[in-house]
Residue, then its C-alpha position, 0 to 999 in steps of 0.5 A: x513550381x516545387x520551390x515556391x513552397x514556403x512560409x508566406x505572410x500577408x502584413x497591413x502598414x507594415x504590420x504582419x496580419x497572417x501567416x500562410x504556408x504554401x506547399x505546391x505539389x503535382x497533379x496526380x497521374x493516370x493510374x494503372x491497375x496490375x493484378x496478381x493472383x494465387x495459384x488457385x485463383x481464389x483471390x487476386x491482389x489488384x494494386x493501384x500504381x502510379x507515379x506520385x512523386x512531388x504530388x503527395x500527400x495522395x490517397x488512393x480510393x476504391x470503387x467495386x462496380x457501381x458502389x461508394x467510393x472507399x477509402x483504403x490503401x494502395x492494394x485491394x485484396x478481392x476473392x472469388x466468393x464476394x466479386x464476380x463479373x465487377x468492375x474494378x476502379x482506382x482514383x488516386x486523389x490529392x487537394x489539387x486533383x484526382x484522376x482513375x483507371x477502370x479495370x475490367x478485366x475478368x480475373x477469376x475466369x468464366x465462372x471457374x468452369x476450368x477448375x483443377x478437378x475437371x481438368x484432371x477429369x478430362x485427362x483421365x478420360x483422354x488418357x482412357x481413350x487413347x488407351x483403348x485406341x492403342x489396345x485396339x491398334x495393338x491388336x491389329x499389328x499383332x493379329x492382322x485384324x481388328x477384333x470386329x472384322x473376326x467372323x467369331x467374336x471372342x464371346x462367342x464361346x468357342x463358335x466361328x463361322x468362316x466362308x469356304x469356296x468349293x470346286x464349281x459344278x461348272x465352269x466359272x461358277x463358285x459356290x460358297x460353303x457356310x462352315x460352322x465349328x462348335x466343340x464336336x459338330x462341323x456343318x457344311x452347307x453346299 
C-alpha cells in the first residue's frame, strides 16, 4: 500500500543500526503508442502513454526495430529519411517493473507513392479526359453525330464522299451511287 511508505529503522538491543526509507509505488502499466504526423507526412511524433500515477519515478525506453534500448523522453520525433517499414517500441520502466507496446503500424505510407505531385498529376490527366469525352459528347448533341461516323473527316480538306441510291432498272432493285465532291468535280459512279 501507498501509505506504507515512510522512514523505517532497524535497532539492535535498543540501539538504532540503520535507517531506511521505503517508498511503494505501482507497477507500470501497459503502454499505448498514438501517433501524429505533419501534413506532408515527412515526420510523425510517436508518444508513449500510460497511466503512471503512484508508479513514479518512470523512464520511458525506445526501441526502432531490432536496436538498443535508448533512453529519451515520452515522445519520439521519427522522419521519413531515417525510418521506413520499422518497428517501433516503448517500455515504460520503473525500480519495480516495466512493462511495453509494439507499434507497427506503417506511418508514412507505401513508399510515399501517393505524394501531392502524382496525385495533382492524376488529376489533371482525369480532368483532361473528361474534357475530351464532354467535347466528343458535345458534339454529338450538337450535330447529331459523332466526328468519326462522318463519311468526310474535317481533315480531309473540303473532300466527302456520301452514298446515293438511284431509281432501280427494275423492280426491287437498288443501285448505290458513289458521290464524290472535291471544289470543282462531282463524279458519279452508277
Amino acid at each position: 500500500r501507498k501509505t506504507d511508505s515512510g522512514v523505517y529503522s532497524v535497532e539492535f538491543n535498543g540501539k538504532p543500526l540503520k535507517t531506511f526509507t521505503l517508498s511503494v509505488i505501482k507497477v507500470v502499466p501497459k503502454p499505448a503508442i498514438t501517433s501524429s504526423c505533419n501534413p506532408d507526412k515527412t515526420s510523425c511524433t510517436l508518444t508513449c502513454e500510460g497511466n503512471t500515477t503512484d508508479a513514479e519515478p518512470v523512464t520511458y525506453r525506445w526501441k526502432l526495430g531490432e536496436g538498443a534500448w535508448e533512453v529519451s523522453g515520452q515522445q519520439k520525433i521519427v522522419s521519413r529519411n531515417d525510418n521506413t517499414n520499422i518497428s517501433y517500441t516503448c517500455q515504460l520502466k520503473n525500480p519495480v517493473s516495466e512493462a511495453s507496446e509494439d507499434f507497427d503500424k506503417d506511418l508514412f505510407g507505401p513508399d510515399g507513392w501517393l505524394t501531392k505531385a502524382r496525385l495533382f498529376g492524376i488529376s489533371v490527366f482525369v480532368l483532361a479526359v473528361a474534357g475530351v469525352l464532354l467535347f466528343i459528347l458535345g458534339h454529338r448533341a450538337k450535330t447529331g453525330v459523332c466526328f468519326y461516323e462522318k463519311e468526310s473527316m474535317p481533315w480531309e480538306g473540303g473532300v466527302s464522299f456520301s452514298a446515293v441510291n438511284t431509281p432501280a432498272a427494275e423492280e426491287g432493285q437498288e443501285e448505290e451511287a458513289l458521290v464524290r465532291n472535291n471544289d470543282h468535280q462531282d463524279y458519279s459512279v452508277l
